[in-house]
C-alpha positions, 0 to 999 in steps of 0.5 A: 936276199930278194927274190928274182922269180915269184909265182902265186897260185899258179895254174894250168888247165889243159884240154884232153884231145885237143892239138895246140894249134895257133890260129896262124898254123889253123888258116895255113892248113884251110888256105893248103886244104881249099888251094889244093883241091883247086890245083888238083880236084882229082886228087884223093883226100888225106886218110884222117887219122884219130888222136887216139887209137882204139883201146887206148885210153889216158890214166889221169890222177883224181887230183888231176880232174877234180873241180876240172870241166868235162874232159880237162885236167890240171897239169899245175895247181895253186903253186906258190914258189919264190926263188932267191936272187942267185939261186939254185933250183932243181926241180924233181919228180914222176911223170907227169907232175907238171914239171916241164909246164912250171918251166914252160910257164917261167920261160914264156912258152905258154901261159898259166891258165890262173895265178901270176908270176914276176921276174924281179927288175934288177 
């Protein structure tokens, strides 16, 4: 049987704390931000609100940090994966594991930080 889907070495590194804001939606908010303040320079400034709330803090996995820069962490890591023409896949386990990020991934969401994958041309 061939295969229609193929990973190798997939990876993906994401950043603590930071949004996945597209440089669009960036120039959007700046272009409301100056455009506001000329039609309203009276108008008081937005309450800045924190990412995180004070004593809160992240729990992250040893595995999930090692060989990781300084505030990152791996959601995927070196995952090889091939699936048949016409399988089935179930794809199971606790929070967190990095599920829906393979997914995503397969999907075109977003991309892998390393590795590869290819959909087979039937």
């Amino acid at each position: 049987m061939t295969w229609a889907i193929r990973c190798e070495e997939i990876s993906k590194l994401y950043r603590i704390g930071k949004s996945n804001v597209t440089a669009a939606e960036m120039v959007n908010q700046q272009l409301r931000r100056a455009f506001g303040r000329v039609v309203n320079p009276l108008r008081k400034p937005a309450v800045k609100i924190a990412y995180e709330a004070p004593g809160t803090h992240t729990i992250l996995d040893g595995l999930q940090t090692e060989d990781a820069p300084l505030n990152h962490f791996w959601s995927l890591r070196d995952i090889n994966l091939e699936i048949g023409e016409g399988d089935r896949v179930g794809i199971i386990g606790p929070n967190g594991c990095g599920k829906s990020t393979l997914l995503k991934i397969l999907s075109r969401i977003t991309s892998p930080s390393s590795g590869k994958f290819a959909f087979a041309v039937a």
